[in-house]
N, C-alpha and C positions, 0 to 999 in steps of 0.2 A: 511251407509252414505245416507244420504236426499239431495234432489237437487231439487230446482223448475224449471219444464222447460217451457218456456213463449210460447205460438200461439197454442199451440193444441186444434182441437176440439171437444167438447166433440159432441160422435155421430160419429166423423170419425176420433177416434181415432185409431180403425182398419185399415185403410188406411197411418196412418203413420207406424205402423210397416211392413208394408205390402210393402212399398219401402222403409222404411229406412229412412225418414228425416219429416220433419216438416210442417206440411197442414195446410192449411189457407181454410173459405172458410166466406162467404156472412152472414150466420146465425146468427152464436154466437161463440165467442172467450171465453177462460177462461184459468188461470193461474194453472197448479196443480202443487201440491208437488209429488214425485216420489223416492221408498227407492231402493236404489244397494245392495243386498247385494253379489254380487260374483257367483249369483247364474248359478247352472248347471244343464246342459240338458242332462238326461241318457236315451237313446230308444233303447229297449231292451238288457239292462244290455253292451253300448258302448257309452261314452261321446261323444256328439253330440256339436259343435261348431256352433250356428245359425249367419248365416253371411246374408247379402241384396242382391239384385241384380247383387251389382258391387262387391260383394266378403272382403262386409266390414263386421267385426264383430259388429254384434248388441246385444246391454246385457239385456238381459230380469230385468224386476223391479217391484216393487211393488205398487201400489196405492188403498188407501182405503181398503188394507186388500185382494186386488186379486192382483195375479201375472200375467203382461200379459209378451205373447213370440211373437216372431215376424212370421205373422202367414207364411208366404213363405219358410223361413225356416224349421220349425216345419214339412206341409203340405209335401217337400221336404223329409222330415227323414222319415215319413211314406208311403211315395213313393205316398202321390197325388200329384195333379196339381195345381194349383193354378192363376188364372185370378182376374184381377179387370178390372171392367165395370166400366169404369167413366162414360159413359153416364146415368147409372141409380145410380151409386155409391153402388155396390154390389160385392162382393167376390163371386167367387167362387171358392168349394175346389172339388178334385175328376172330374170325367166324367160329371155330369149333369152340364155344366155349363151355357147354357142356356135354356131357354124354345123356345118361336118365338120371331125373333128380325125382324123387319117390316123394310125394307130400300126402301126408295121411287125411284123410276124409272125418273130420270132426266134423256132425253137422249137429245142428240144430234141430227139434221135436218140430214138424210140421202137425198145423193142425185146420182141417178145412174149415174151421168155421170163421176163420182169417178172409177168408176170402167174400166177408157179405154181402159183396155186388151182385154175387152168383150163386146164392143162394137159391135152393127151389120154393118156388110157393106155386102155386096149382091149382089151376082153374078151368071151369068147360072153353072148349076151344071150339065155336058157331063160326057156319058160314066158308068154312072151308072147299074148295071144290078145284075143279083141275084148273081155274082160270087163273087162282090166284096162288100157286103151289112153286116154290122155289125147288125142291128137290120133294123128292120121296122113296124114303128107303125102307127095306122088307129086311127083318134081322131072322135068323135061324130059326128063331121060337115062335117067329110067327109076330114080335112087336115090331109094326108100323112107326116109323118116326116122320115128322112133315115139316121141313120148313114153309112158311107162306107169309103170303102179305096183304096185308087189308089195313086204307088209309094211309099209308106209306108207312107203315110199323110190320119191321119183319119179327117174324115168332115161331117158336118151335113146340110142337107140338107130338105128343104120343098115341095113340091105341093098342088093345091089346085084344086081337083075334076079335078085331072087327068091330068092337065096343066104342064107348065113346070114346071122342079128341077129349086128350089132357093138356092145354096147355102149360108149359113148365118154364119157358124163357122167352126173353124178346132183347131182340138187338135195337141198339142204336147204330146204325149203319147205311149209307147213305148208296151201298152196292146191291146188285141183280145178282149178280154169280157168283160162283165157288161157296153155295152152303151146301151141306152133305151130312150123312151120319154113317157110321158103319160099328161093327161090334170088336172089341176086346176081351181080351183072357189073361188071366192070372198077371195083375195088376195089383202089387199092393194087396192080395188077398184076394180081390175081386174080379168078378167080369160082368160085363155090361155094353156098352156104348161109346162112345164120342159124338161128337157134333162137330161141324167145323164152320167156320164163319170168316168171312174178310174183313178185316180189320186195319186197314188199312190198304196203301197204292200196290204194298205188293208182298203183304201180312196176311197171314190165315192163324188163326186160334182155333185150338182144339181146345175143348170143355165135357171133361168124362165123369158117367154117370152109371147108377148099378140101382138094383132092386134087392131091398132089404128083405129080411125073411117075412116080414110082414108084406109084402110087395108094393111098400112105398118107394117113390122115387127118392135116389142118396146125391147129391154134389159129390164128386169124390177128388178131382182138380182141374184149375182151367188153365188157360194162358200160354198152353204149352206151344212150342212153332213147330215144333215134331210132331208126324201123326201115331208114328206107332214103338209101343214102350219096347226095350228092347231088356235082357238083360245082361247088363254091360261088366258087371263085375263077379259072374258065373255063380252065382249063390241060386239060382234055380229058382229066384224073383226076378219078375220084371221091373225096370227102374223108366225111368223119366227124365227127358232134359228140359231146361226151361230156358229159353234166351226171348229178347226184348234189346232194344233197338242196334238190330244187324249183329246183334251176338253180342254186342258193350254190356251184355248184361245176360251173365249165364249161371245155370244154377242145377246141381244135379239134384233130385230125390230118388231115395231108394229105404227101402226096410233093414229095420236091426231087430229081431223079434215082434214085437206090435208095436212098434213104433214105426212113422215115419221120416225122415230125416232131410235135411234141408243143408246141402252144402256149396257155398256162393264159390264159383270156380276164379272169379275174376278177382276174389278179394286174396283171393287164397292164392295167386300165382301176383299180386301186387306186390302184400307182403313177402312172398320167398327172393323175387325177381323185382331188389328197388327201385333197379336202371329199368328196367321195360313199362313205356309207355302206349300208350292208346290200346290196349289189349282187347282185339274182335277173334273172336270165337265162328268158323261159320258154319251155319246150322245142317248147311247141306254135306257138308264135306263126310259126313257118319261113316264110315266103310269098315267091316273085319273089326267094328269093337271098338275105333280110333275115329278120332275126330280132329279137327286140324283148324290151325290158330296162327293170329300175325301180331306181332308186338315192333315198335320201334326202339331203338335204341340210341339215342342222339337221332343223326339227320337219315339213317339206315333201316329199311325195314325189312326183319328176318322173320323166317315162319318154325314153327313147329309142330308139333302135336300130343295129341294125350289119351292114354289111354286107362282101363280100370281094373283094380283089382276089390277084395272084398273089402276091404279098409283103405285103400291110399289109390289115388292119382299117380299115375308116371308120366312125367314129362319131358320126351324127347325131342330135346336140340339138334 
């Protein structure tokens, strides 16, 4: 049996077997003729039913003397994968399914005052002494920083060349170890401090701080799982990564003139990448600029990684 089927494109004709229905596109349209004959699909010596996405049967045909099969199907019975890139209009079959895909860093206006939990507010810090002192660190300039605890409330606390305790923060935290402070530079404009805190079984937050020209204490950002900013996309600023629970939640900041920017990695490699699911980020993996990531893909878990430039994310597969 012959049947002509009207809208296909020649060129992406791959693309309609490949979901199953009828592509249209801007180029060139053309009417073919197309032979049925019944035909069947045997992989390795067991008839093979090639069905679409939604589990519709699709019937392989003939044109001009070649038989096409629907390639998802097919790809499926020899156990690859199969992806279509509409953005470049490309299949892929098997593991290599891309090379680097460049996604541009739109971010969002960060602004610290977002962050009200961790706000400063400042008060004399009494009673301090080496009994009840979690760490104690001595920065460049001579300012004192203290974790300590009194009543089971742990608190952080400053001086400056010997002067009084400031205290400026307090944890709710139910841990003895891993608090600490050390100094940063060219941060977002600034330099100053971090703090670090356990926040969890096997969580540290860092929360960074600086001294205004007035020589007030400034919040400048907290939460971060990294300790030290790096700059990852060569503009001669230092940036910031932010992940939260095991990387399922990652976020870069960086500078665009005096602004701060705020760009979600995970939302941004969701929407590029439909098919990839449960997308972990891991915070440790940092190496040469690149950091390195696992996403699923049906029942397969593949890895990749990513690295920065001054505007965009590259994503290599």
């Amino acid at each position: 049996m012959s049947k002509r089927i009207q809208g296909i494109v020649i060129g992406a004709l791959v693309t309609a077997l490949l979901f199953g229905g009828v592509v249209a596109a801007s180029h060139a349209t053309e009417n073919i003729e197309v032979i049925y004959r019944n035909i069947r699909l045997i992989v390795d010596g067991n008839e093979f039913i090639p069905k679409d996405i939604n589990g519709n049967i699709v019937e392989p045909f003939i044109h001009q003397g070649t038989t096409y099969l629907p390639i998802r199907a097919v790809s499926q019975a020899l156990g690859k994968e199969v992806v279509w890139d509409g953005e470049t209009s490309t299949v892929f079959v098997g593991d290599s399914f891309f090379d680097n895909v460049v996604i541009p860093t739109q971010g969002v206006i960060y602004n610290a005052d977002d962050w009200a939990w961790n706000q400063v507010s400042t008060s004399s810090a009494v009673n301090i002494s080496e009994n009840n002192v979690l760490s104690l660190s001595k920065l460049s300039d001579g300012t004192e920083v203290c974790w300590y605890i009194i009543d089971d409330i742990r608190s952080c606390a400053y001086r400056k060349h010997g002067g009084e305790w400031i205290r400026f923060v307090t944890e709710d935290s139910g841990y003895l170890d891993g608090y600490g402070a050390e100094p940063y530079s060219n941060l977002f404009g600034h330099s100053g401090f971090y703090i670090k805190a356990p926040r969890g079984a096997a969580y540290y937050a860092y929360d960074y701080y600086y001294f205004d020209t007035d020589g007030k204490l400034q919040f400048l950002f907290g939460g971060t799982y990294l300790d030290t900013p790096v700059d990852f996309n060569n503009d001669s600023n230092n940036d910031l990564l932010y992940f939260y629970h095991a990387g399922r939640i990652a976020r870069y900041y960086y500078k665009v003139g005096e602004d701060i920017l705020m760009f979600d990695i995970i939302e941004a490699l969701s929407a590029r990448f439909a098919n990839w699911e449960n997308i972990e980020i891991d915070p440790l993996s940092l190496h040469n600029d690149t950091i390195q990531l696992s996403y699923w893909r049906g029942d397969n878990q593949h890895n990749a990684q990513i690295s920065f430039t001054a505007d965009t994310i590259i994503v290599q597969i």
